[in-house]
KEMAR-954106 format. One line per 4 residues: number of its first residue (from 0); their letters; for each residue z, y, x of N, C-alpha, C, O. Coordinates in pm, whole numbers, padded with zeros to 5 digits, always signed. Each point is the difference from the previous one (the first is absolute). Layout:
NUM> a> Z,Y,X,Z,Y,X,Z,Y,X,Z,Y,X  ...
This chain:
0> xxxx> +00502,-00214,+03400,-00034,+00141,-00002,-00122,+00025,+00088,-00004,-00062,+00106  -00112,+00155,-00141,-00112,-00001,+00038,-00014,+00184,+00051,-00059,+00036,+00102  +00115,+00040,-00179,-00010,+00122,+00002,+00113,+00083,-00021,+00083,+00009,-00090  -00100,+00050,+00198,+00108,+00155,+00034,-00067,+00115,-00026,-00111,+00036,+00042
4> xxxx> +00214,+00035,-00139,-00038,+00134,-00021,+00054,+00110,+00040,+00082,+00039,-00083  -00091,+00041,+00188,+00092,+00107,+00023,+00033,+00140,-00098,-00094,+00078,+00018  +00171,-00034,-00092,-00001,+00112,-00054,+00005,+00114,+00118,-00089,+00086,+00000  +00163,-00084,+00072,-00040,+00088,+00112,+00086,-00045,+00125,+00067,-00099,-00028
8> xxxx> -00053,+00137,+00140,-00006,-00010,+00128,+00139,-00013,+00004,+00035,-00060,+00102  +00075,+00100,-00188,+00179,+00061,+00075,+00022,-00161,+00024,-00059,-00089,-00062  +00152,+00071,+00159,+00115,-00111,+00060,+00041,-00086,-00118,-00006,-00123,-00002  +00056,+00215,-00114,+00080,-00062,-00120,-00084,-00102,-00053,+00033,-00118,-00013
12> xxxx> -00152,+00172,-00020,-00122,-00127,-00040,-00104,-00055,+00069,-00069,-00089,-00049  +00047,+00144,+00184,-00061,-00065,+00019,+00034,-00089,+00110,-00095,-00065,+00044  +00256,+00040,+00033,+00084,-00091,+00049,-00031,-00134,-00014,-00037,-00035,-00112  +00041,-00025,+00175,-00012,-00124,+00006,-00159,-00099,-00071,-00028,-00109,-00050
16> xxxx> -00027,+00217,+00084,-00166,-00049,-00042,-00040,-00121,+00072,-00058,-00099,-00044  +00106,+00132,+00184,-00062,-00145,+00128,+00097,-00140,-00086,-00048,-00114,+00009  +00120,+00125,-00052,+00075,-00103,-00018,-00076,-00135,-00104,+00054,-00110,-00013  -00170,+00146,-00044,-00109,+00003,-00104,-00084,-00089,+00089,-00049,-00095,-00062
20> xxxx> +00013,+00103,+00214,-00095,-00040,+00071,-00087,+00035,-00020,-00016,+00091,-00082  -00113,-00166,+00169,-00175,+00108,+00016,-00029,-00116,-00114,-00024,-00093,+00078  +00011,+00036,-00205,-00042,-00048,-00037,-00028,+00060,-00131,-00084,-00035,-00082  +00201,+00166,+00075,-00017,+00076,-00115,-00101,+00145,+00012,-00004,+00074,+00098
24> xxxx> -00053,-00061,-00192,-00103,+00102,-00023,+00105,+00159,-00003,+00079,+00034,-00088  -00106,+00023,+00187,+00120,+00137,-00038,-00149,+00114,-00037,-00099,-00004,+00073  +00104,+00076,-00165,-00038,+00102,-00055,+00063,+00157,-00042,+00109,+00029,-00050  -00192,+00034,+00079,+00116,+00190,+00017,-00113,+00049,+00004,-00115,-00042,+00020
28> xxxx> +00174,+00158,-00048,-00063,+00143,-00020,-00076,+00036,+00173,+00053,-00042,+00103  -00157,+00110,-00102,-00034,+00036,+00135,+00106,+00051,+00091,+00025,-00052,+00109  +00038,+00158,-00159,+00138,+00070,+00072,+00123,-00099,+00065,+00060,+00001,+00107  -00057,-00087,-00231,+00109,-00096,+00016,-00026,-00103,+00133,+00096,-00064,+00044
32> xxxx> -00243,+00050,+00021,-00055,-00049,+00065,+00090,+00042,+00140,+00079,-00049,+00081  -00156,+00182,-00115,-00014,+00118,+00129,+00111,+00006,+00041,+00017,-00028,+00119  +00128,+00076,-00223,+00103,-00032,+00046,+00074,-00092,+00057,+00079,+00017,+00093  -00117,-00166,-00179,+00111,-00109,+00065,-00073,-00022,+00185,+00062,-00060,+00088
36> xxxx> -00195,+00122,-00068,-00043,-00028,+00114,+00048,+00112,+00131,-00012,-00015,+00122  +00069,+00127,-00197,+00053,+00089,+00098,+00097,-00026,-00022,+00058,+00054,+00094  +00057,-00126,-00185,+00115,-00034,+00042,+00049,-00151,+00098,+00099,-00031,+00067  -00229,-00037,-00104,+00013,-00109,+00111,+00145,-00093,-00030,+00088,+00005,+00087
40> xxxx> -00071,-00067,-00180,+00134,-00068,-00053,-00088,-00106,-00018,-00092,-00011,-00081  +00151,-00098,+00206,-00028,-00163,-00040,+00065,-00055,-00114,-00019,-00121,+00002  +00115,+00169,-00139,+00039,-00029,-00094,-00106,+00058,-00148,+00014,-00017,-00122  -00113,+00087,+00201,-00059,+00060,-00141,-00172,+00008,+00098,-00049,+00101,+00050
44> xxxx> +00007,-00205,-00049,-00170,-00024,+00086,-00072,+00107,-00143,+00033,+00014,-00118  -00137,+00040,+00197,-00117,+00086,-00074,-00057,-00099,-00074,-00031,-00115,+00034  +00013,+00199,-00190,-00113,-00100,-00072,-00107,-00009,+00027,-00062,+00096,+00045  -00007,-00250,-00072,-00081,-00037,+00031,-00158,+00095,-00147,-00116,+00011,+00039
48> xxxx> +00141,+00018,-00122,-00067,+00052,-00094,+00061,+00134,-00032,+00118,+00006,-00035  -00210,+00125,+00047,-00001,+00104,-00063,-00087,+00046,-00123,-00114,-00038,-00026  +00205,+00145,-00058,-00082,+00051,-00080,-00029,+00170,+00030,+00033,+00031,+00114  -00076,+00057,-00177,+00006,+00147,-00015,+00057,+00038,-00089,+00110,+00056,+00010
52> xxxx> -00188,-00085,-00152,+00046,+00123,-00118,+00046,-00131,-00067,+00117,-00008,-00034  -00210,-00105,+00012,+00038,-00094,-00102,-00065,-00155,+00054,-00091,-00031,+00076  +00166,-00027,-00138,-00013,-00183,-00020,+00004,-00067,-00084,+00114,-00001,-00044  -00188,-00071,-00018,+00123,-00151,-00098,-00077,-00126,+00102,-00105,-00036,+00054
56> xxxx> +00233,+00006,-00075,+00026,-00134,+00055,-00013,-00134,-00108,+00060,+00023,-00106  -00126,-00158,+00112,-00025,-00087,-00117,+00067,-00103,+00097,-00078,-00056,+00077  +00241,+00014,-00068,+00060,-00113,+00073,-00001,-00087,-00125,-00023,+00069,-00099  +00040,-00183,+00074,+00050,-00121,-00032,+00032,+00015,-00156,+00099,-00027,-00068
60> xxxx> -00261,+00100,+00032,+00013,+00044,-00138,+00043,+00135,-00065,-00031,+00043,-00111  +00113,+00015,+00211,+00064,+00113,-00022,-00095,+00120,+00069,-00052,-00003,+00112  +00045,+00094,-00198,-00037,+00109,+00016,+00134,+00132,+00079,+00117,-00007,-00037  -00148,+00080,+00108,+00074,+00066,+00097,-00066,+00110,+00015,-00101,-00014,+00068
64> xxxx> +00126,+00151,-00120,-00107,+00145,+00041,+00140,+00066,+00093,+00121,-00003,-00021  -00221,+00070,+00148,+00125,+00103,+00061,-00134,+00104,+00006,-00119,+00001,-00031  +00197,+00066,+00079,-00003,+00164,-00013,+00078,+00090,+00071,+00123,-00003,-00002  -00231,+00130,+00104,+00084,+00026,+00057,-00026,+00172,-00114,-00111,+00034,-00042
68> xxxx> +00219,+00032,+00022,-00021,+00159,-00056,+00023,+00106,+00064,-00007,+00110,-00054  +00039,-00127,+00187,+00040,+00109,+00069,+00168,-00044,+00034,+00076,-00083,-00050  -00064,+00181,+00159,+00127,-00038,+00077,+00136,+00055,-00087,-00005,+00109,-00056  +00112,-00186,+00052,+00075,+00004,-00123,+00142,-00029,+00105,+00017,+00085,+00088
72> xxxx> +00067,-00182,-00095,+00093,-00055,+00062,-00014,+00009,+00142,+00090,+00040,+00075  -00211,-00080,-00037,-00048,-00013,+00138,-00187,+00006,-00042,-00067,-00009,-00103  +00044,+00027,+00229,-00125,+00033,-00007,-00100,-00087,-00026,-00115,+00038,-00024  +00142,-00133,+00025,-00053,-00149,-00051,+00007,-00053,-00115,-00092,-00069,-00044
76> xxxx> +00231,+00100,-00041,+00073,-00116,-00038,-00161,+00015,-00197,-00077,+00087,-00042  +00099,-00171,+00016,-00101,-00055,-00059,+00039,-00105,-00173,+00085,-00089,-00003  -00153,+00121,-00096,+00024,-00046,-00112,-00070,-00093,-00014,-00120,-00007,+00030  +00215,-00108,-00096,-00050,-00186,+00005,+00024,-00011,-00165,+00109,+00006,-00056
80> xxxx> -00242,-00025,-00011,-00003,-00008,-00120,-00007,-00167,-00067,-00087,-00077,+00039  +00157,+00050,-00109,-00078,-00137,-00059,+00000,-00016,-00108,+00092,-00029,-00076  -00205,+00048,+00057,-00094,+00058,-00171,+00044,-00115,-00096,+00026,+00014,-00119  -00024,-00114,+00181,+00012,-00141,-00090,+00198,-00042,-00033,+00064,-00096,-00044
84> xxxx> -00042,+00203,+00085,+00153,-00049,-00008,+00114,+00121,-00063,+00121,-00012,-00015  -00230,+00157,-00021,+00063,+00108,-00021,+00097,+00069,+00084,+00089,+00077,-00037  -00124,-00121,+00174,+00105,+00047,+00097,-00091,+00113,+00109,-00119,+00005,+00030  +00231,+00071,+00009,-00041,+00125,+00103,+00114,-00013,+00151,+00117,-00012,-00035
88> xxxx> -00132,+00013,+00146,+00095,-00013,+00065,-00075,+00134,+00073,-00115,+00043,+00004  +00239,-00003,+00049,-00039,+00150,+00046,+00183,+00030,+00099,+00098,+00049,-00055  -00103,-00087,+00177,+00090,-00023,+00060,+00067,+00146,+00029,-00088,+00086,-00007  +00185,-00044,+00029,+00109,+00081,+00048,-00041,+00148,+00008,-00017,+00079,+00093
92> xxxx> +00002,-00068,-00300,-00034,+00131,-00044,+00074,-00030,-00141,+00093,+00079,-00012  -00101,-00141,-00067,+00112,-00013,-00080,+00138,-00080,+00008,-00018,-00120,-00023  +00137,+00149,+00047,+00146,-00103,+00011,+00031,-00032,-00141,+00082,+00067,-00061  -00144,-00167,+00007,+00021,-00032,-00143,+00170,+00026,-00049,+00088,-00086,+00005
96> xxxx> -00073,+00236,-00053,+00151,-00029,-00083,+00094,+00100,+00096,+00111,+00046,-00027  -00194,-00027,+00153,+00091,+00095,+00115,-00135,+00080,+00027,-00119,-00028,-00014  +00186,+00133,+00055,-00041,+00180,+00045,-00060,-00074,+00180,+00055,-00086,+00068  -00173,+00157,-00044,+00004,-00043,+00134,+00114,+00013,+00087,+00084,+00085,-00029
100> xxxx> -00069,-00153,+00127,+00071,+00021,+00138,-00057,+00148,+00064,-00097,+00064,-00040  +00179,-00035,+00142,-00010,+00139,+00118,-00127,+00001,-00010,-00069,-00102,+00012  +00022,+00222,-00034,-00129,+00094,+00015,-00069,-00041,-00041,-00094,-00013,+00078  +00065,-00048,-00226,-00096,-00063,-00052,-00019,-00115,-00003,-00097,-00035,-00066
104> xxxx> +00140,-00022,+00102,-00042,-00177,+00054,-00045,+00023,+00165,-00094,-00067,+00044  +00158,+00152,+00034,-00076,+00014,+00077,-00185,+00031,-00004,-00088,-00054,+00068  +00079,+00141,-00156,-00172,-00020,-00051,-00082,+00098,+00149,+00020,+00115,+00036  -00079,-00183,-00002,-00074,+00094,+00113,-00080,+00086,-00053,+00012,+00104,+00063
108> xxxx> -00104,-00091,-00164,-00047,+00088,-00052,+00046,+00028,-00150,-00033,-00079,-00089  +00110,+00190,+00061,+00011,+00053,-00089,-00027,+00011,-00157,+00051,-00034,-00107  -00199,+00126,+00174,-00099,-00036,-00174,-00027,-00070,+00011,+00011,-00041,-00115  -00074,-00084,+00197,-00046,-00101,-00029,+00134,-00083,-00092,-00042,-00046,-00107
112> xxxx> +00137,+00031,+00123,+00131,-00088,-00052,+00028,+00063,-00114,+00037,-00079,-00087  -00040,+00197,+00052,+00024,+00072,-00125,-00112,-00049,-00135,+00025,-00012,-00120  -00164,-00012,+00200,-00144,-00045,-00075,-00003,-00113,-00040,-00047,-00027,-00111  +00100,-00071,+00200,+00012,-00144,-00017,+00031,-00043,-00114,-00083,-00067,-00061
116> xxxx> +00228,+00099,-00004,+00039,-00066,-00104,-00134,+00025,-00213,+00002,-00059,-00108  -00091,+00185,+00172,-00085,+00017,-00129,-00118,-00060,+00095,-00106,+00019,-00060  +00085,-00076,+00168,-00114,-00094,-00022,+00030,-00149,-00004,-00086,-00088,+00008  +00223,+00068,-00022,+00050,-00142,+00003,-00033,+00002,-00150,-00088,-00079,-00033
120> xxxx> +00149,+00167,-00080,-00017,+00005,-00095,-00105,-00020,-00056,+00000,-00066,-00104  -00134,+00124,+00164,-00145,+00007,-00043,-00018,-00141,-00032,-00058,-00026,-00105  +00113,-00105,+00205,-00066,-00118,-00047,+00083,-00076,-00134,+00106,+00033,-00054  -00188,-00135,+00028,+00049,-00050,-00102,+00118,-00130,+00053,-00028,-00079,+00090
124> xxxx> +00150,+00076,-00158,+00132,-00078,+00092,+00113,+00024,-00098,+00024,+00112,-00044  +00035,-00204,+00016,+00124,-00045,-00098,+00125,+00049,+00134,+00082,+00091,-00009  -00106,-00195,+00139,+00070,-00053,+00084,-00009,+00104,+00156,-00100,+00051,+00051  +00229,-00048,-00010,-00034,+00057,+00106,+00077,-00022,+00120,+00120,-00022,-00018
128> xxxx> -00160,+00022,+00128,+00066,-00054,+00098,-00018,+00116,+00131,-00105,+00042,+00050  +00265,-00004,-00012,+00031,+00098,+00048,+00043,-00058,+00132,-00027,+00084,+00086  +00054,-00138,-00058,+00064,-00094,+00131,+00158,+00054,-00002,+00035,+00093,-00073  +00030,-00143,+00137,+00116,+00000,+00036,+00143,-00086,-00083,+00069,-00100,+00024
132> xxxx> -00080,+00230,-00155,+00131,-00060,-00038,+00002,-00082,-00130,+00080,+00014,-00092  -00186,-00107,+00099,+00046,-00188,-00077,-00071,+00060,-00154,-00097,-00073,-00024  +00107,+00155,-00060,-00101,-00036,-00086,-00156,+00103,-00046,-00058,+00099,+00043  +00045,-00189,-00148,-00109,+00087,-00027,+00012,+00091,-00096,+00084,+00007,-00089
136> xxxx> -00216,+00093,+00126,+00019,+00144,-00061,-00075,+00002,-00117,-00082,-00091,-00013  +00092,+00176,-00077,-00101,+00000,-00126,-00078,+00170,+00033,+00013,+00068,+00102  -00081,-00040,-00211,-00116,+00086,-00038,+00183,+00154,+00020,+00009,+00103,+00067  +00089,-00168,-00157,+00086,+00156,-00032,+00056,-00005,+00131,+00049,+00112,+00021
140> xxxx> -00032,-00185,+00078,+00071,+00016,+00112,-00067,+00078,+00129,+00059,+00054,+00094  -00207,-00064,-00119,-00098,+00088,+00069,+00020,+00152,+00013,+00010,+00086,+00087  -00012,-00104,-00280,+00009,+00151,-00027,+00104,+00064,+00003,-00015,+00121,-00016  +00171,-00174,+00038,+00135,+00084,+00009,-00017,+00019,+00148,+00062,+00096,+00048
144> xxxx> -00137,-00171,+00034,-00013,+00047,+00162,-00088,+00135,-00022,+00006,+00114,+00046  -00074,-00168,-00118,-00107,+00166,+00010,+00076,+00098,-00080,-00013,+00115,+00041  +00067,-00126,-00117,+00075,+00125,-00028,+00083,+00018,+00062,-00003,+00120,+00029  +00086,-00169,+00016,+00109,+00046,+00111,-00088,+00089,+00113,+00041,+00115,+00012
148> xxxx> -00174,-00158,+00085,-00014,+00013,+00083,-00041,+00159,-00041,+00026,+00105,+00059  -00112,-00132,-00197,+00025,+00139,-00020,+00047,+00118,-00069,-00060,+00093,-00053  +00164,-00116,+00067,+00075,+00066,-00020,+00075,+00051,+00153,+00018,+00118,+00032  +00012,-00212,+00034,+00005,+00078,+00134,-00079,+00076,+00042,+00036,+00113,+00032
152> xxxx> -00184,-00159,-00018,-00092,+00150,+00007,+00039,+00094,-00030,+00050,+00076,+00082  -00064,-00035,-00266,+00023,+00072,-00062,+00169,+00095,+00061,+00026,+00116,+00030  +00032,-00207,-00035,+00168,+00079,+00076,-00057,+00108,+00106,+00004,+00123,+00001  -00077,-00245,+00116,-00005,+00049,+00138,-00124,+00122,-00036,+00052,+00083,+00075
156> xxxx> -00123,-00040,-00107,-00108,+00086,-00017,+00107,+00130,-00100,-00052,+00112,-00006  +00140,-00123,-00039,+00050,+00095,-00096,+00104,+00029,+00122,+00023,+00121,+00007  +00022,-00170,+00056,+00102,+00018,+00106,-00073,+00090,+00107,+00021,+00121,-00006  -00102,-00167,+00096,-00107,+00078,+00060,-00017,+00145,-00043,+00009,+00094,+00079
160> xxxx> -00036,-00080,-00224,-00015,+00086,-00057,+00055,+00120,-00026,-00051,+00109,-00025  +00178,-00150,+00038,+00145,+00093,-00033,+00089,-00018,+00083,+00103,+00057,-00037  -00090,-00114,+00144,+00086,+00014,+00113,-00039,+00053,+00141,-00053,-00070,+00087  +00091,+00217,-00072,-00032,+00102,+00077,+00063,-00045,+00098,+00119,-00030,-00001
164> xxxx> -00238,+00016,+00154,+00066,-00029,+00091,+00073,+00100,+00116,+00057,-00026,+00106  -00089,+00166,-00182,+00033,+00125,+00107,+00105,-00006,-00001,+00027,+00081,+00088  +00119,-00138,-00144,+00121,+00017,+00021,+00044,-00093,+00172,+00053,+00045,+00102  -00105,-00189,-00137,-00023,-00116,+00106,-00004,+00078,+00152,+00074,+00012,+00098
168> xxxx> -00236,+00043,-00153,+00012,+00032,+00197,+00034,+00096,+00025,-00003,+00027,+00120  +00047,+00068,-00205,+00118,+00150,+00023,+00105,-00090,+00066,+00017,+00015,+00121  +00060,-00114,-00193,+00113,-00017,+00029,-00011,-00084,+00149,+00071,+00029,+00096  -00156,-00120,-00094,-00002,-00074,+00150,-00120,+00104,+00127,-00047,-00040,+00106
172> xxxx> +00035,+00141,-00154,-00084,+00079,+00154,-00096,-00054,+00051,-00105,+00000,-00065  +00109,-00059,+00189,-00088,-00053,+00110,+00024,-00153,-00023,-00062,-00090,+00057  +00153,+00077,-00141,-00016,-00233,-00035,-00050,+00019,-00064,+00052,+00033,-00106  -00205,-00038,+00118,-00133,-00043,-00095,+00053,-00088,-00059,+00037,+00032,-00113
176> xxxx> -00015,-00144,+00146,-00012,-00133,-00040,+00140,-00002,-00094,+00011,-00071,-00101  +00051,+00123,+00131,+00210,+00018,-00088,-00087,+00028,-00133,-00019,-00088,-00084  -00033,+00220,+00071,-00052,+00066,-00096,-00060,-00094,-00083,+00050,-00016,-00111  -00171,-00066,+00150,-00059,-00079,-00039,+00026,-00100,-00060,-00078,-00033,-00088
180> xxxx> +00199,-00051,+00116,+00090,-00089,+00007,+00066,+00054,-00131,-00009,-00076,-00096  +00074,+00196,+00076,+00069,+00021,-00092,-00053,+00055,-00125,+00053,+00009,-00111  -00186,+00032,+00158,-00078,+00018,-00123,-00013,-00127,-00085,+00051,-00016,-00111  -00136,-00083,+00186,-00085,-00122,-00015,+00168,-00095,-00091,+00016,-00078,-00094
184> xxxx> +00053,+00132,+00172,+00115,-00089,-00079,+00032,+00073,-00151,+00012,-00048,-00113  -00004,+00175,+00159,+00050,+00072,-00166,-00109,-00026,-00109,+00046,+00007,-00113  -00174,-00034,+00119,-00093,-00020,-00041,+00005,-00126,-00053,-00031,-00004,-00119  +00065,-00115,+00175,-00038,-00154,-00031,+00116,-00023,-00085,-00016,-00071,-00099
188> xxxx> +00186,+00145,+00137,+00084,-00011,-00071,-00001,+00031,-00209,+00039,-00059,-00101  -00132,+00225,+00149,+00013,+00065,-00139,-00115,-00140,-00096,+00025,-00063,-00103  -00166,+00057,+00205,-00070,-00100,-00067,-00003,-00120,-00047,-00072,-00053,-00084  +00240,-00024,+00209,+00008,-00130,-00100,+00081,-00009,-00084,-00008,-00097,-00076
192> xxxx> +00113,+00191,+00059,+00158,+00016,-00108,-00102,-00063,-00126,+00038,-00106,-00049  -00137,+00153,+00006,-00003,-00010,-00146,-00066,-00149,-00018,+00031,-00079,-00090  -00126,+00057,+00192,-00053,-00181,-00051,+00119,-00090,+00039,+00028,-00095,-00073  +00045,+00118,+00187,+00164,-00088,+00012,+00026,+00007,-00157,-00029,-00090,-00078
196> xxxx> +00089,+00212,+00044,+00055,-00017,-00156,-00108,-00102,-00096,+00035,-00087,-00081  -00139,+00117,+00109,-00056,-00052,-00163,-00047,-00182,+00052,-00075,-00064,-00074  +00122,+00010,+00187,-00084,-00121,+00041,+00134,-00058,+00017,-00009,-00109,-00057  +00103,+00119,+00095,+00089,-00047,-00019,+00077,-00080,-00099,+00024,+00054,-00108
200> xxxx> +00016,-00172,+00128,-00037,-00085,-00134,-00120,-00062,-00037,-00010,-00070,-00100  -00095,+00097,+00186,-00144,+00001,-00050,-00072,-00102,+00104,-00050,-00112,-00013  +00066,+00194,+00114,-00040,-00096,+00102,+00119,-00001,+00117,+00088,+00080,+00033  -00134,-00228,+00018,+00146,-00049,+00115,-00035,+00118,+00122,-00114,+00019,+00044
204> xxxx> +00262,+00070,+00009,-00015,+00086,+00135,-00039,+00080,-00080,+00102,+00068,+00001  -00158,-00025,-00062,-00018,+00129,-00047,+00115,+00109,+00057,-00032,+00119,-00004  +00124,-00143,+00039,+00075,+00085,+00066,+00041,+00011,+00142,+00068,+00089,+00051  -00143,-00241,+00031,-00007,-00004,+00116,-00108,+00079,+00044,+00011,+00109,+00057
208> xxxx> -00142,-00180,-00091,-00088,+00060,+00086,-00090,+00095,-00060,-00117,-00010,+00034  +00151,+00115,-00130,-00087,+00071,-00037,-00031,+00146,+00068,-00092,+00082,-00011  +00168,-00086,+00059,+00031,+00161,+00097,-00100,-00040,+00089,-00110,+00055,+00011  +00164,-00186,+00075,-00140,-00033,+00103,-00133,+00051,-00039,-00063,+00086,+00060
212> xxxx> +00014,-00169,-00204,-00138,-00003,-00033,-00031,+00175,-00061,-00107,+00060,-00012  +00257,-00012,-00019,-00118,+00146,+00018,-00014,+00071,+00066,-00071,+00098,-00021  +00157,-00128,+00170,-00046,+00062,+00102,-00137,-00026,+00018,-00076,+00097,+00001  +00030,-00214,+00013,-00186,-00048,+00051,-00062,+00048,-00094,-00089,+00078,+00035
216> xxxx> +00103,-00095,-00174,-00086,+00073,-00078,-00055,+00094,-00006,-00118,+00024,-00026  +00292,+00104,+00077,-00048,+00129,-00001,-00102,+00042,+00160,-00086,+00086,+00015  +00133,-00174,+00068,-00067,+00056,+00134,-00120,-00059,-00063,-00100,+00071,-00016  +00101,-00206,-00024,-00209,+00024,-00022,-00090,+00139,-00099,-00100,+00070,+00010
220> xxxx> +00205,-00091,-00095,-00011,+00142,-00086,-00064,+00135,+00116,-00114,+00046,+00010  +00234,-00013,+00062,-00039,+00102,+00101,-00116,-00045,+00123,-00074,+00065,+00073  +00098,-00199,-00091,-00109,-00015,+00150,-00112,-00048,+00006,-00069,+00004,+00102  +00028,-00067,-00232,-00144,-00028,-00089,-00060,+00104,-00039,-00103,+00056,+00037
224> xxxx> +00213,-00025,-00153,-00072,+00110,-00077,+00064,+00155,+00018,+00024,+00064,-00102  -00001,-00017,+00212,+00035,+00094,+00042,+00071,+00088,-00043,+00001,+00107,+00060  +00083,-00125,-00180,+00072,+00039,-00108,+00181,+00034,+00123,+00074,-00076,+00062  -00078,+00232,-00084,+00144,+00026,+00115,-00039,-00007,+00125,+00076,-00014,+00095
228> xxxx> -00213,+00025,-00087,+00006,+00021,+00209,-00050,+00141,-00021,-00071,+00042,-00092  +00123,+00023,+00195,-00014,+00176,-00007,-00122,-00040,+00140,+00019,-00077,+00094  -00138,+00157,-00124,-00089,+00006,+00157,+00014,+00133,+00017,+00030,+00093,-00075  -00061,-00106,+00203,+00059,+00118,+00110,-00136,+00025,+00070,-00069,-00091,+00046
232> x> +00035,+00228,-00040,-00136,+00043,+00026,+00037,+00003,+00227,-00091,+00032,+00077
């Protein structure tokens, strides 16, 4: 082995990098840099090669394009194309066959993770590689993530819409936060009842963790795009 590629910076993948020795070429995204160097983990040494927006790599015959599109999963994490093999790997934004885990996949940015799956799509790829759970994904498995995801939008923005929060802080007074709490909950509840029903059967957890993911949705909803924040002069 000659070359390491980081998809992005988390513990899960990029663990046990030193174990590789200095003899291997490690390569990442600029961010992915920045980070493993402010986290300082002798199990995951900073790469030795950065890119910005884009790369291909020509190892041992093989052609290798990454790409970074903007912050998605994490603010780094980065699409590894290989043109010659019809494959896309695009790490811990699609769970091939399962609904993300709590709050998205954990996605640190929002729209960026919501965008991801129609520019994964943009390239050309039979094959897809999601990391985690053992196989590979196709072209329709992309797109039942993207419809699910939005369709949670769609819930959480119609929920927003029609769930009046003046009853909330009538009823809790001076607990800002009770109020808030019980809004933000009556809200994520009314918005996930209906994708639970229709994903169920559809995709794995669909009934575990979907409430999670529309809680984050809807707060990016409100805290991106300002959709349900009342300003106060």
């Amino acid at each position: 082995m000659t070359h390491l590629v980081h998809s992005h910076h988390h513990a899960d993948h990029a663990d046990g990098s030193s174990l590789l020795g200095k003899n291997v070429v490690r390569i990442s995204h600029d961010e992915t840099r920045r980070l493993l160097l402010r986290d300082n983990d002798p199990r995951r040494p900073a790469p030795d090669e950065t890119f910005s927006d884009r790369r291909t790599l020509e190892i041992g015959g093989e052609r290798v394009e990454l790409a970074w599109h903007g912050s998605n999963h994490s603010p780094d994490n980065i699409f590894i194309h290989f043109p010659d093999h019809d494959t896309l790997m695009l790490v811990d934004v699609v769970n091939i066959g399962w609904v993300p885990i709590y709050t998205l996949n954990l996605a640190g940015d929002v729209p960026g993770y919501v965008q991801a799956p129609a520019t994964a799509l943009s390239y050309p790829w039979k094959h897809y590689i999601g990391g985690h759970l053992g196989r590979l994904g196709t072209r329709e498995d992309v797109m039942l993530h993207q419809q699910y995801v939005g369709d949670i939008v769609e819930q959480a923005r119609g929920a927003l819409a029609t769930v009046d929060p003046t009853p909330y802080f009538m009823k809790y007074g001076q607990n800002v936060w009770g109020a808030v709490r019980a809004y933000l909950d009556a809200v994520t509840d009314i918005a996930a009842a209906p994708v639970i029903e229709k994903y169920t059967g559809v995709l794995a957890a669909a009934d575990v963790f979907t409430t999670s993911t529309t809680l984050w949705v809807l707060e990016s909803i409100r805290l991106d795009d300002g959709v349900g924040i009342p300003v106060h002069a």
